[in-house]
N, C-alpha and C positions, 0 to 999 in steps of 0.2 A: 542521685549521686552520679557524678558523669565519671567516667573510666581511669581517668586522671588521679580522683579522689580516691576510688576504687584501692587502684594503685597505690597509691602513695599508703594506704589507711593499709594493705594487706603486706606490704614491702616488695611485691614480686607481682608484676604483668602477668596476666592470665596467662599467655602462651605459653609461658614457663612451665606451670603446674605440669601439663601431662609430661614432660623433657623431664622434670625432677622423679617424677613417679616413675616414669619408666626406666631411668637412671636407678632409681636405688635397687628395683626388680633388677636388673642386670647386673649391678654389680653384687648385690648378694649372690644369684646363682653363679655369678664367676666365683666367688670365696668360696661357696659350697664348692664345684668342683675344685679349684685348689686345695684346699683341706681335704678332697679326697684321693685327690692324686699325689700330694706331699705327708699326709698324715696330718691328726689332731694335734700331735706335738709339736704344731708350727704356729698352733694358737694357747699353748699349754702354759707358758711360760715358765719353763724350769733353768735356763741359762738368761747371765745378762743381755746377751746375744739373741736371743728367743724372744726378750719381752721386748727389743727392742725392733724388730722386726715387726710384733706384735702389734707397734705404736704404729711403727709407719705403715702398714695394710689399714690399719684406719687410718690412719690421715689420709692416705691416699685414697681411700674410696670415700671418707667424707667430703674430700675436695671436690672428686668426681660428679658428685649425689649433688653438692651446693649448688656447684656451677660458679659464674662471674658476672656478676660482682654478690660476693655472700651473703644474703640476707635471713634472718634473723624466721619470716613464712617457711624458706626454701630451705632451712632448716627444721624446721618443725613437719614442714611435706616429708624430707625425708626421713626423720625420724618415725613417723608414722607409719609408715610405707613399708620400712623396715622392720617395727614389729607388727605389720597385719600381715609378711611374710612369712616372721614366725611362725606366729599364732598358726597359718595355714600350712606350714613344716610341720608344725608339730601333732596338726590333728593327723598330715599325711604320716605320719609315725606310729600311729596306733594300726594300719597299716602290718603286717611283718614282713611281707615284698615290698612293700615300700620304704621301707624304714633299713630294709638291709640294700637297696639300691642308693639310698641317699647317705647313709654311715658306715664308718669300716665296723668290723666287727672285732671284739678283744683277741687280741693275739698272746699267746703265751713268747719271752722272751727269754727265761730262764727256767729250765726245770730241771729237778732234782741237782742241785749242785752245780751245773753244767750252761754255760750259755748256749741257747740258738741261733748262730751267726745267722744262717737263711732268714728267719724270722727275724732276728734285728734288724741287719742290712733292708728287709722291706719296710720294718717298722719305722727305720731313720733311729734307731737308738743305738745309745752306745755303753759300752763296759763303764767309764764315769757314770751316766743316768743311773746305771743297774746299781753301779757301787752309794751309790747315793741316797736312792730310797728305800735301801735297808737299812741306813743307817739311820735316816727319820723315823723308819718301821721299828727301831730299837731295838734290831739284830746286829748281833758282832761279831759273824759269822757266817758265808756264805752257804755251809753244809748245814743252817739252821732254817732253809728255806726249801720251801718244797716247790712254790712256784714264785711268777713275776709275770704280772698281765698287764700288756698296754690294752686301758680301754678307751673307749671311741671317744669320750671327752679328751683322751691325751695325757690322761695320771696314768701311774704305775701302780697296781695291786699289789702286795706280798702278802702271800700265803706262806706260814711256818707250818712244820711238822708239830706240834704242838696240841691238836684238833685234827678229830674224823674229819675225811674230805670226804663230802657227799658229791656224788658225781654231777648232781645236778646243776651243781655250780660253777659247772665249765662247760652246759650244754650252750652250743654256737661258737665256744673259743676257740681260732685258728691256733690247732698244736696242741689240743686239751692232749689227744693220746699221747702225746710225752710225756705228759704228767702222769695220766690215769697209769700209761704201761708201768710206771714206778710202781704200782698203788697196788697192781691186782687184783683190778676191776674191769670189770668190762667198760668201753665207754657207750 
């Protein structure tokens, strides 16, 4: 089979492959640090504005990853490439210095009744987010919440006063002692 054929039968000149590989490892670690330096709520999709953003960070790193002219291998390289990134993310994950260097940590943004503007303001959330997913959480009432955690995927947790809070489940939450201080508990 001469190189030609090669070619033609794979959709994409050899020299490409390693340009596509090393393309999609870069632009993943650029995503990674953006998601860490903007927050998870920029791939969470909670506004139309959000998911639209959403769309275009992919398009745009997909475009990046293909190259010119798109084909159909250079697609599949990147796809590939992309999840043996994963995969190797995620063993780095079981890791907990690792896993706390590569993701933010849940931050508390509302406890006992009361917003955290410092912790919003870092988090990128706002008083609509807040008012919003209690309403999904199918509270009708801000004084029926005891807390509200952005976690590192980018959803919003509500915790009601409703249920013992065991402290344990705010161990690592940037801001748990606002909560717990409510509780009178030690944290």
């Amino acid at each position: 089979m001469t190189q030609e054929q090669l070619i033609e039968t794979l959709g994409i000149e050899l020299w490409r492959i390693p340009i596509v590989v090393v393309t999609a490892i870069a632009i993943y670690l650029v995503l990674l640090l953006l998601v860490r330096v903007f927050g998870a709520r920029v791939l969470s999709g909670i506004t139309g504005f959000d998911i639209v953003v959403g769309v275009m960070l992919g398009a745009v790193a997909g475009r990046v990853i293909i190259g010119h002219p798109p084909t159909l291998a250079a697609g599949v390289i990147g796809l590939v490439t992309l999840l043996c990134c994963e995969a190797v993310f995620g063993l780095v994950r079981s890791n907990i210095h690792l896993h706390r260097a590569i993701n933010t940590r849940p931050t508390v943004v509302f406890a006992h009744g009361q917003q955290q503007p410092d912790l919003m303001r870092k988090a990128h959330i706002t008083l609509y987010e807040i008012t919003s997913c209690v309403r999904k959480a199918g509270y009708t009432n801000l004084r029926q919440i005891r807390c509200i955690i952005l976690e590192p995927s980018g959803e919003l947790s509500v915790l009601g006063y409703e249920d013992t809070l065991d402290p344990e489940v705010l161990h690592d939450v940037v801001g748990s002692e606002r909560v717990l201080a409510g509780e009178n508990v030690e944290p």
